[in-house]
N, C-alpha and C positions, 0 to 999 in steps of 0.2 A: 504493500500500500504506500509505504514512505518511497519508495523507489517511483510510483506510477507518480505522485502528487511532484517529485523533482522534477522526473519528465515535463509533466505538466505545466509548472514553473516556468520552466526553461524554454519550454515554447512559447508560454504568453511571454516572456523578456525579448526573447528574439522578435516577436511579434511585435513588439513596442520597441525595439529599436530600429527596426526594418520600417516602420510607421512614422518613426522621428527621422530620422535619414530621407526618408521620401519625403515628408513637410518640409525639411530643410531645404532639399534641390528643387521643390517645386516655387519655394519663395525667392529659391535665387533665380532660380530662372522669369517669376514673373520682378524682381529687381531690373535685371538686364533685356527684359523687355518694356518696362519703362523707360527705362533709359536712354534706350535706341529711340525708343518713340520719343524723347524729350529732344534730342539731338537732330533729328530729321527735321525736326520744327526750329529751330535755331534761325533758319532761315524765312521763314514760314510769310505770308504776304500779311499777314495780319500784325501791326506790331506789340498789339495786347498778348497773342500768342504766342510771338517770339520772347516776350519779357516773364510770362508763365512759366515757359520751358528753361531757360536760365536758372530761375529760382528754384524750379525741380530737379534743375542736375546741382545746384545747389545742397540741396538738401541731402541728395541722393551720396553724395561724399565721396568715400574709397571709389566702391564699383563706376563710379563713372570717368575715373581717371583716364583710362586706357583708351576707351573712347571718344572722349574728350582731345586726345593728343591725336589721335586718328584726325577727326574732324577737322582741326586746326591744320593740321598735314596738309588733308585733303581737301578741304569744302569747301565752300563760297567763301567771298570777303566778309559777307557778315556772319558767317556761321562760324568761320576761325577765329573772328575776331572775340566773339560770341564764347565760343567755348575756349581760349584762351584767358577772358577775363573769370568765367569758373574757376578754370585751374589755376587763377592768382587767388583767390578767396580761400583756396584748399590752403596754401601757402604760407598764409596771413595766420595760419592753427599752428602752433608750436607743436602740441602734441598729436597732428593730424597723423592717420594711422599706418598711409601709405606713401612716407615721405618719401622715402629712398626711392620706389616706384614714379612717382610727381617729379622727383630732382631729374632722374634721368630721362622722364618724357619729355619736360621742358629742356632739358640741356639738348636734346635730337631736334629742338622746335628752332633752337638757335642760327639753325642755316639756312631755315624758308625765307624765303624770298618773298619781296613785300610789307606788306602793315602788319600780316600775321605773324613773322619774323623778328620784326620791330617790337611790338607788342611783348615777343617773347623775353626778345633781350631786357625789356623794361623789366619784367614780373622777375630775372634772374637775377639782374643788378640790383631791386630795391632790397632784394634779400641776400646779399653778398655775406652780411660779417655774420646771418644767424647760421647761412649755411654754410661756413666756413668752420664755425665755433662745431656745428653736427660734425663735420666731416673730422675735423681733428678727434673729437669725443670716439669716432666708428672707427678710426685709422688704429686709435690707442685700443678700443676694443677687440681688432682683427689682430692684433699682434702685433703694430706697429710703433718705434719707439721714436718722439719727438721731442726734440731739447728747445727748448725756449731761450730766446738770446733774453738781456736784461731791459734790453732796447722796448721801449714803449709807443704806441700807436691807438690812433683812436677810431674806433668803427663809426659805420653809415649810424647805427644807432646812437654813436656818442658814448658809447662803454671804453674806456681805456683798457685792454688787453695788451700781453707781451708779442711779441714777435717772435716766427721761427727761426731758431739758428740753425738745425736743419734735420731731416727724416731719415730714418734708417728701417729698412724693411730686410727680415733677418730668416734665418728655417722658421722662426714659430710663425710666420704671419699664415694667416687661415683666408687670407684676402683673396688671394689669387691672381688674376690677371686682370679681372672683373674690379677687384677692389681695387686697385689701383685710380680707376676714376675718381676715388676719393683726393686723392693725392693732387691731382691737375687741378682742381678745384679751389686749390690753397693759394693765396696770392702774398699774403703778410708776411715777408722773408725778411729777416736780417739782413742788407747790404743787397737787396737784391738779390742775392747770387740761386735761391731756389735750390737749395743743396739736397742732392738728397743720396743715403748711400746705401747698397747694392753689397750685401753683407753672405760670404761664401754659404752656399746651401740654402737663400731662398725660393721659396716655389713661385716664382715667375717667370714666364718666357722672356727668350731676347726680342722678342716683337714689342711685348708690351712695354720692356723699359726703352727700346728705340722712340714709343710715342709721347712717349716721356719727354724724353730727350727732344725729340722733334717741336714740343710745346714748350721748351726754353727752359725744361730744367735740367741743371747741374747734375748728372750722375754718376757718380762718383765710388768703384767699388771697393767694398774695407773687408780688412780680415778682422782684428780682436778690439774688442772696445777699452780707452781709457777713458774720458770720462772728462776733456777740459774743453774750454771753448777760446778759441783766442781770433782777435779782430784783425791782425797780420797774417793775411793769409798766405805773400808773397814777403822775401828779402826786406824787411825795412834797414835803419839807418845802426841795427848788432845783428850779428849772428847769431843764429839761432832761433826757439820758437817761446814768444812771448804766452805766460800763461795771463788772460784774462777774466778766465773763468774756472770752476772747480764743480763740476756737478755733484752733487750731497752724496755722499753712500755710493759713488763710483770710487773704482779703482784705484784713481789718481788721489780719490780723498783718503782712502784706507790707508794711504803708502803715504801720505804726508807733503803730497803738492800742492803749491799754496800759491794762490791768485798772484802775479808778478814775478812768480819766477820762470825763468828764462828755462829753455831746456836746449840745453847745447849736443849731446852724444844717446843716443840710444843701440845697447848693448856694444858701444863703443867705435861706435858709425858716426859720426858726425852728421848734425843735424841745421840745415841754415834757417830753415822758416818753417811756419805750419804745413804748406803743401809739402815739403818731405820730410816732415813726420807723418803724416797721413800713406802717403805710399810704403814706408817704413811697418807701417801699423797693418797695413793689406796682406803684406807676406807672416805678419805673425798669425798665430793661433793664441785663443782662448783658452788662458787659462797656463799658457807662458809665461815664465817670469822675465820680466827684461830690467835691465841698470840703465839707470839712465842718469844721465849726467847733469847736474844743474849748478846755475848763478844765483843764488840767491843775498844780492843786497854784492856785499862785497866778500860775499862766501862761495868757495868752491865745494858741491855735495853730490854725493851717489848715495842716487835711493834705489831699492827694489822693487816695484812694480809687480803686483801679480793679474795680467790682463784677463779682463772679462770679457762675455759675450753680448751680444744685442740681443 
């Protein structure tokens, strides 16, 4: 009897979730038939109906994204135009649910041609420093490691934020090739330069950092991470590489490098500027110890370094 009553059971549960699954796909599916019907009218000869239809894909939120960038793509002047100012509404939601989806429909709207084009660039630029401030938060979620220079700058909002001193995408990034759009999105660089560096064993193709590279940024490939940031990145007026910076709980801080001091020899290589230490640093491995030679004030010192990873 207790065996029949489980059977039993177990079929009305399945029956009720087979029954919830079907409501669910029947409701998405009459969603995305609104919606299609909300968009067809965009352009509609009525202008009551056009301005009805708006406010319904309005409402309509996520699902009508994709469609939405369709239309804009493809449709009339005023149906792009139309469903382009939707997808700024979606935009204007901090916590709108399908950001990432919106970023990159609107970043593909970028190159239409036209007022709908135009329109795009507008909706991308008004939201520059919120989606910038995203993408760094997603770049550091995917595994991606960003040093901040000290250098300060002030957003379209008027928030003072730091500046990048520069990206290092390393084996842990879970990004992909895909994630990397995060990356090109970034414009707030220290000195310009868009550094970003290409750290032995990450999972990216050579294609994807060529378009990198092709969009004016610095890519630059490293082996073992230390940990300092300095603003001579070429020969200034001593030899050597000025330290300007000392990042917390890196390498360079554990071993006792201290903002101003010079670094003249690494594992007894002579060292003229930042750019070769940096290539010096490409050939190491993580988790090598190197000596390196420094000036500090009017002292001659060799510290040990034990180099980390990114």
């Amino acid at each position: 009897m207790l065996v029949l009553r489980f059977l039993l059971f177990g079929c009305v549960f399945a029956g009720l979730r087979a029954s919830a699954a079907s409501a669910q796909e029947t409701s998405l599916q009459r969603t995305d038939a609104a919606v299609a019907k909300s968009v067809a009218q965009l352009d509609h000869a009525e202008w009551t109906v056009r301005e009805q239809a708006t406010q319904q894909l309005v409402r309509a939120g996520a699902p009508a994204v994709q469609v939405l960038a369709k239309c804009a793509a493809t449709g009339s002047p005023e149906a792009a135009l139309r469903a382009i100012e939707v997808l700024s509404t979606f935009y204007d939601q901090d916590d709108f649910p399908a950001m990432d989806v919106l970023e990159s429909e609107l970043e593909q709207l970028l190159s239409a041609k036209g007022s709908a084009g135009e329109a795009a660039r507008q909706a991308w630029e008004s939201h520059r420093a919120a989606r910038e401030r995203r993408a760094i938060a997603r770049i550091q979620e995917l595994g991606g490691r960003i040093d901040l220079s000290e250098t300060l700058s002030i957003d379209l909002d008027e928030q003072v934020s730091p500046t990048i001193d520069h990206i290092a995408i390393g084996p842990s990034w879970k990004g992909g090739d895909d994630g990397l759009k995060l990356v090109g999105r970034l414009s707030r660089f220290s000195l310009d330069s868009k550094r970003i560096y290409r750290v032995k064993g990450a999972p990216v193709s050579e294609a994807a950092w060529q378009k990198l590279a092709d969009a004016g940024f610095q890519v630059d490939d490293s082996g073992a991470y230390l940990g300092i940031g300095s603003k001579m990145p070429f020969g200034g007026v001593e030899d050597g590489c000025r330290i300007d910076s000392v990042k917390p709980k890196s390498p360079a801080d554990q071993a006792g490098l201290q903002e101003d001091d010079v670094i003249v020899k690494f594992d007894n290589k002579p060292v003229k500027d930042f750019t070769e230490l940096i290539e010096l640093l490409k050939a190491a491995e993580p988790g090598q110890k190197a000596l390196f030679g420094i000036k500090r004030g009017e002292q001659d010192l060799e510290l040990t370094v034990q180099l980390g990873s990114w």
